[in-house]
Backbone as numpy.savetxt, mean C-alpha at the origin, in Angstrom:
# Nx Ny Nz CAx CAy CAz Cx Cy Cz
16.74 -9.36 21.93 15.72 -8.83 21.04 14.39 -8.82 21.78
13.71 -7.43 21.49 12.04 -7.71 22.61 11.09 -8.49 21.47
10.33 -8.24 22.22 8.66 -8.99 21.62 8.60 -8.43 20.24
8.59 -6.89 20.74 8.39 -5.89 19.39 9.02 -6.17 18.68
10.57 -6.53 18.66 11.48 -6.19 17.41 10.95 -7.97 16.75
11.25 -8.88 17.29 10.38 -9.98 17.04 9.36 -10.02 16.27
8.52 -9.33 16.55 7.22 -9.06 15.64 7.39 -8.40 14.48
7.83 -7.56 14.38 8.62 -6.48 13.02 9.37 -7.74 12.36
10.08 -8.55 12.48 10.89 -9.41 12.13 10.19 -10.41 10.63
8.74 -10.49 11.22 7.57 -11.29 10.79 6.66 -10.86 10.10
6.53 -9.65 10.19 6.12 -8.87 9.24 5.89 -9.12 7.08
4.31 -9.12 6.75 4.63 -9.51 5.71 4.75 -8.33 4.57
5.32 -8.18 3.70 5.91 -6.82 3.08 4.96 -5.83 3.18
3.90 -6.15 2.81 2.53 -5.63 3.00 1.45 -4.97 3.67
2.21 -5.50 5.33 1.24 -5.42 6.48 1.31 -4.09 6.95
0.13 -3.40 7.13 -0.06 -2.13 7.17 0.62 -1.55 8.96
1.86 -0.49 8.94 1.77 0.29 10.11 0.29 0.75 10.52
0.48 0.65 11.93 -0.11 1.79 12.83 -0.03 2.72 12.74
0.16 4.04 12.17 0.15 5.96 12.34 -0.32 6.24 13.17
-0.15 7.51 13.88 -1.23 8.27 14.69 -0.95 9.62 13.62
-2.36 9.82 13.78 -2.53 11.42 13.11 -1.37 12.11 13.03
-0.69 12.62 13.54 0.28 12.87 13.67 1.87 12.67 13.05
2.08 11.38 12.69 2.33 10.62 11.84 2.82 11.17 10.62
1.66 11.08 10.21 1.29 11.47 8.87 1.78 12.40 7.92
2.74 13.41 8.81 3.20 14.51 7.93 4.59 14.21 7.68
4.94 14.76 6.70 6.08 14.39 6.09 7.08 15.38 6.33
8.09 16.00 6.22 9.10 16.68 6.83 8.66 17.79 5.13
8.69 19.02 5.80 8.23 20.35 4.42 6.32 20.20 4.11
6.26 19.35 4.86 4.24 19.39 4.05 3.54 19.24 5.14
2.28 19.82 5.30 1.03 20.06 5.79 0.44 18.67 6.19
-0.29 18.70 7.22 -0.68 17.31 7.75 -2.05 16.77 6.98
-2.26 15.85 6.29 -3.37 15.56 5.34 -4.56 15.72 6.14
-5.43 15.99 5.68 -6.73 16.94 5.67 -8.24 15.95 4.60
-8.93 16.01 5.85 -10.03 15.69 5.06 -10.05 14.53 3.51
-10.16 14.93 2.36 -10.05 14.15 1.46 -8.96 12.85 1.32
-7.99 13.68 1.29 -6.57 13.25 1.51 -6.57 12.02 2.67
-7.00 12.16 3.72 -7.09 11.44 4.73 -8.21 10.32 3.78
-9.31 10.43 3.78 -10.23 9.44 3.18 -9.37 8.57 1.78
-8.91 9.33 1.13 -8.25 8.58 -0.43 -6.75 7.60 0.66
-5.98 8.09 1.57 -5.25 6.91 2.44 -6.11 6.03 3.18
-6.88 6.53 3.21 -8.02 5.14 4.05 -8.32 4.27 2.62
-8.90 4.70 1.79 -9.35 3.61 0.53 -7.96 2.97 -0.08
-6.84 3.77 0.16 -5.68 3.00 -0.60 -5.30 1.81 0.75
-5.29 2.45 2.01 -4.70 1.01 2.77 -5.48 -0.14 2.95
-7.00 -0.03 2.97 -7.87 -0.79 2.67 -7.51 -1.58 1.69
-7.69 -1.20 0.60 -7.58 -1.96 -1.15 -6.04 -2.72 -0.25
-5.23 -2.26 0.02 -3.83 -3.14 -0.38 -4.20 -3.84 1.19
-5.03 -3.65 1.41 -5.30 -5.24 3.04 -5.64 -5.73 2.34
-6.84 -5.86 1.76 -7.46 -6.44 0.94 -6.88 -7.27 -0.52
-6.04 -6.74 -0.67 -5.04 -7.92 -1.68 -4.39 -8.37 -1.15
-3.33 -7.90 0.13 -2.98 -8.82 0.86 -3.70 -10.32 1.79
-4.56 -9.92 2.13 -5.65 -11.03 2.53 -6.15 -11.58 2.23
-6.52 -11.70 1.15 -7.40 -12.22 -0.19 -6.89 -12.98 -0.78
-5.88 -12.48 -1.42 -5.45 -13.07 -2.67 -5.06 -14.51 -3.04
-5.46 -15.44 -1.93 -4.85 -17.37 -1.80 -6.41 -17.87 -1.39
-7.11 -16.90 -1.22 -8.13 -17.09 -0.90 -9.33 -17.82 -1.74
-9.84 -19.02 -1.52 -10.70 -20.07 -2.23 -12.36 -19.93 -2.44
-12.37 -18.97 -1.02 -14.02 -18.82 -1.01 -14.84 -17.99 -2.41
-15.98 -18.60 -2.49 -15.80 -17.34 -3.79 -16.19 -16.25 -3.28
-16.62 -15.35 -2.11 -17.17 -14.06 -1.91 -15.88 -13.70 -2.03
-14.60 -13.96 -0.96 -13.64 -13.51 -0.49 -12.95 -13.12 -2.20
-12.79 -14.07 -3.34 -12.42 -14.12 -4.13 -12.77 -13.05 -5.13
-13.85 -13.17 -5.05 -14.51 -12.14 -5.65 -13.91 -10.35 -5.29
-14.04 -10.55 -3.92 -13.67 -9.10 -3.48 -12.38 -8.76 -3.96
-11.59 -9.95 -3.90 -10.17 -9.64 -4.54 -9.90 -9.46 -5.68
-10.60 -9.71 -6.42 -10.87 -9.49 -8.30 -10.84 -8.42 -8.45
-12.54 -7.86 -7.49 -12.53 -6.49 -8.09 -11.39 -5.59 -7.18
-10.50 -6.14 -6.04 -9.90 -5.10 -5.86 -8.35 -5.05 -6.50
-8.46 -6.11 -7.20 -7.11 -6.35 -8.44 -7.42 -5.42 -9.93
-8.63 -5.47 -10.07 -8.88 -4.94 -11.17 -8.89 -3.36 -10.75
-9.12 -2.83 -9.54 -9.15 -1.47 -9.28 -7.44 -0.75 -9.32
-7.14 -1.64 -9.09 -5.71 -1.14 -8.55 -4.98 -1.30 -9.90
-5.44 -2.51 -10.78 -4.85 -2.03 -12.05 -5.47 -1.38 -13.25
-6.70 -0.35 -12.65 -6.82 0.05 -14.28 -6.32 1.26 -14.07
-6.46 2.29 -15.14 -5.51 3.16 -15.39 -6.46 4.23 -15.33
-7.34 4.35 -15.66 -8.43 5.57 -15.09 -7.88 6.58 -14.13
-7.72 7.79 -14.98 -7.30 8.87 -13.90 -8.69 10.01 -14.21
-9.50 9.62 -14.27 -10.72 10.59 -14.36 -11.78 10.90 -13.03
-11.81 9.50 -12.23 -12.43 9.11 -11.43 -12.07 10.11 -9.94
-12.22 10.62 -9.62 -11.67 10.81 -8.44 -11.17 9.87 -7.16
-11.68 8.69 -7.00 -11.35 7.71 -6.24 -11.02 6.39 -6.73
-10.34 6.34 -8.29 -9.74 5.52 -8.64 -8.33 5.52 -7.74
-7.74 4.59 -8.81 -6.22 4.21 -7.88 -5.49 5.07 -8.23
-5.32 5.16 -9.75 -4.44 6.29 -10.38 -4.49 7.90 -9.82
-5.71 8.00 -9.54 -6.47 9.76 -9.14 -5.53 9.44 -7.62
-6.05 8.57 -6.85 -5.13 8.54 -5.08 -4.28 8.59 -5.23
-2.99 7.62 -5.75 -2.09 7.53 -6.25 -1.17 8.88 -6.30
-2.00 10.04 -7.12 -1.19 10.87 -7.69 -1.50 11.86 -6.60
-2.53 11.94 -6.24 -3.32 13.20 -4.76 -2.28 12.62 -4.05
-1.75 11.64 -3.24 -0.82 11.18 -2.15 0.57 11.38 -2.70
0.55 11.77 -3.84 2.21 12.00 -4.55 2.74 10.08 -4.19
2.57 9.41 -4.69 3.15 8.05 -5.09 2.89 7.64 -6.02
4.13 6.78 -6.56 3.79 5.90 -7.67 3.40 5.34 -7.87
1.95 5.10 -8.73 1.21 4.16 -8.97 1.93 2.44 -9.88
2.69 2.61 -10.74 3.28 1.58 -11.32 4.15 0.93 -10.50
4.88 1.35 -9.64 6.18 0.65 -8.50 5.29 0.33 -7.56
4.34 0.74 -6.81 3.10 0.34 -6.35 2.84 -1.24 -6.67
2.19 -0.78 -7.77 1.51 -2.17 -8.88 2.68 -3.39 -9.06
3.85 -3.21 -9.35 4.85 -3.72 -9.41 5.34 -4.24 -8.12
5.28 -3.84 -7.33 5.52 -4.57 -5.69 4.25 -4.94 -5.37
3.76 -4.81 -5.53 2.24 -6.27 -5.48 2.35 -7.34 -5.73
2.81 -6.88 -7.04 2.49 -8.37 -8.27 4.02 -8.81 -8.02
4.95 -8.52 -7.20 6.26 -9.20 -7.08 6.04 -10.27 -5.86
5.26 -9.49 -4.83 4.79 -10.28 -3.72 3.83 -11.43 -3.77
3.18 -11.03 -4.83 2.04 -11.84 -4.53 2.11 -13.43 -5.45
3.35 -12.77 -6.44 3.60 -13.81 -7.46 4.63 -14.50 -7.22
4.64 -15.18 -6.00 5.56 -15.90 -4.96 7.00 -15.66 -5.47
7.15 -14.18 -5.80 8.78 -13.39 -5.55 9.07 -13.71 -4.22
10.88 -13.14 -4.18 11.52 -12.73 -3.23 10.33 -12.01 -2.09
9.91 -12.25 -0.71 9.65 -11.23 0.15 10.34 -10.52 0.77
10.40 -9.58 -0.34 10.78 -8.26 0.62 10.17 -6.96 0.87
11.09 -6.06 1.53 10.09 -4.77 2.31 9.49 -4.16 1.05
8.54 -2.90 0.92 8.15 -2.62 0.17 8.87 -1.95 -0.57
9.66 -1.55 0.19 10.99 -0.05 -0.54 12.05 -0.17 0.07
13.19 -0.15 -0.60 14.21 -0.01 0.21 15.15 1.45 -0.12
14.86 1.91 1.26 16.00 3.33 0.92 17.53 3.03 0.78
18.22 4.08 0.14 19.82 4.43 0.02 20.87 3.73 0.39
20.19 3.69 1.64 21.04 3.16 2.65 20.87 1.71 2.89
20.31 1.06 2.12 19.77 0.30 2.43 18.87 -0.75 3.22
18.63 0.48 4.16 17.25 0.12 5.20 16.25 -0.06 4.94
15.52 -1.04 5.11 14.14 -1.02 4.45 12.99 0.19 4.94
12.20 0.73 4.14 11.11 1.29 4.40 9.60 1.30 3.70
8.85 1.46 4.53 7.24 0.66 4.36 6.09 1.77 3.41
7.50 2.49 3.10 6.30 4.01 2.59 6.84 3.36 1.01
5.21 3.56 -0.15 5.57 3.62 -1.20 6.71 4.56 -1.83
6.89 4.47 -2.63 8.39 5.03 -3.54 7.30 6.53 -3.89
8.21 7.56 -3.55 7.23 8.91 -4.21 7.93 9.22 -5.40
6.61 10.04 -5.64 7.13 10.63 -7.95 8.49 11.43 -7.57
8.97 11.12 -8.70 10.20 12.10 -8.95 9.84 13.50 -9.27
């Protein structure tokens, strides 16, 4: 086994891939653009940010995690840069989302974020039906 696969091994359900631009496109769709690109920057942010946070004692650190618990769960789809509005612009589910958070964070089973068919794990949220 190398270093790499080692490291993947250790991985916490949460921990954000690397992409390159490139990346990014999905097999049938257009490579995200401008907005799109900014609303995946505020969503991988927010979910570092609960990942990092969230055992966290200090009160700034604590704080930040409040409000980024409370962002991620309100339901506001009016906003343009709420969670629900990204959420749905990135085509993912916001509730299976929310639900693998609060499985992780609420000292559940750790596991990957999604698991495909086949039962391989994969790190991409679950998309809408």
């Amino acid at each position: 086994m190398s270093s790499h696969d080692r490291g993947r091994d250790s991985m916490t359900p949460l921990e954000p891939d690397i992409l390159l631009p490139e990346q990014r496109v999905l097999p049938g769709r257009q490579a995200m653009q401008g907005e799109r690109l900014l609303m995946l920057a505020v969503l991988e942010d927010a979910l570092d940010c609960y990942r990092k946070c969230r055992r966290s004692r200090e009160p700034a650190t604590r704080l930040l995690f409040d409000e980024t618990r409370a962002w991620l769960d309100s339901r506001d789809r009016d906003t343009l840069f709420s969670f629900e509005s990204i959420c749905e612009a990135l085509d993912i589910d916001p509730d299976y989302l929310r639900r693998r958070l609060h499985e992780t964070s609420d000292g559940g089973a750790r596991r990957r974020l999604t698991d495909d068919v086949d039962g391989e794990g994969s790190r991409r949220p679950a998309r809408r039906a």
